[in-house]
Structures are given as structure tokens and as C-alpha cells.
N, C-alpha and C positions, 0 to 999 in steps of 0.2 A: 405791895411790891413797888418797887423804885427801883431807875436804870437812872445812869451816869454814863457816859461817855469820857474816856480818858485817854490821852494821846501819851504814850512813852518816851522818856526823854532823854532816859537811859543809853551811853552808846552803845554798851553790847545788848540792851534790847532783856528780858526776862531770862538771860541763862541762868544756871544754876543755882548759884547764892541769891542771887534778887528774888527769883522763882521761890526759893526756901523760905527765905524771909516774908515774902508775899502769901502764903500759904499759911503759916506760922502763926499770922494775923487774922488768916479767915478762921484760921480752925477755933482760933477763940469764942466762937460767935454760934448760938441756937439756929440761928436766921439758916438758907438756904443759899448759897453764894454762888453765881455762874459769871464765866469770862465769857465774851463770844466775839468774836474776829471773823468779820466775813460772813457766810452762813454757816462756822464751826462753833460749837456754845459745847463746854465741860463746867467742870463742878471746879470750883475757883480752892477745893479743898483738898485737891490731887494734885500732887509733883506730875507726877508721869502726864497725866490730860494736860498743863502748863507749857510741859515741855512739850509735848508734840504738837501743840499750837504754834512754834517759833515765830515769838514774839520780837521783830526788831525795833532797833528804835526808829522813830517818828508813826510807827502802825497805831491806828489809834481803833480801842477794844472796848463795847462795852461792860459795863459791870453791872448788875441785875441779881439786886438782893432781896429775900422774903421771906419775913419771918419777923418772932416778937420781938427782936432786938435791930433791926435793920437799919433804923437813921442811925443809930450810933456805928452800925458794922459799917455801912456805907461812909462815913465820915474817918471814920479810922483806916479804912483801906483804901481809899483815895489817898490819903495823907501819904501812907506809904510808900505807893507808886511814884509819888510826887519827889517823895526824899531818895528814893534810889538814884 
């Protein structure tokens, strides 16, 4: 298992499209994927959990991946976050 801490820099923060797109990426992945903001943590593979997290920008979340593909999922979803 492996966590990352990621600060959003997004100005509208993970609404809709970025949220899809962000999701879009995990589902790729065998691994185990969770957001967790505060003491709320969901399955990074859900729109609906994403969104009812309301993620703004500068909120920073961590990511916690686990499974047999993880350094790669974590490298790739990071990147993500990073380009929105």
C-alpha cells in the first residue's frame, strides 16, 4: 500500500469533468484506489463518493493505493490531478 498527499490546483476544485476524468484513470487500474479528505476516505473509483466529497481547490487529499499495480496507478493518478 502507498499514500501520496496531493494538493488541488484546479480553480473549480474536482467538479464534474475533472471528477470523470479522475475516475476514468482509476478504473483503469486492478489496485484498490481511495480519496480521503479530512476523516472522509471513498473508493477514488466512484463519481457519486468524488463528488460528495466537494473537493475545492487548494484542499489537499490524500491518495492511497493497493494492489498489484499501485506504483504505476499512483504515478498515473497523481499526474492527472496535476494536469487538471
Amino acid at each position: 500500500m502507498i499514500e501520496k498527499t496531493v494538493k488541488i490546483e484546479n480553480e473549480l476544485g474536482l467538479h464534474a469533468r475533472p471528477a470523470a476524468l479522475f475516475v476514468r484513470e482509476c478504473s483503469k487500474y486492478k489496485s484498490e484506489i481511495y480519496l480521503k479528505k479530512n476523516d472522509f476516505q471513498i473508493n477514488a473509483k466512484s463519481i457519486m463518493g468524488i463528488m460528495a466529497m466537494g473537493i475545492s481547490e487548494g484542499d489537499e487529499v490524500e491518495i492511497i493505493v493497493d494492489g498489484p499495480d499501485e506504483e504505476r496507478a499512483m504515478s498515473e493518478i497523481v499526474k492527472v490531478l496535476e494536469e487538471l
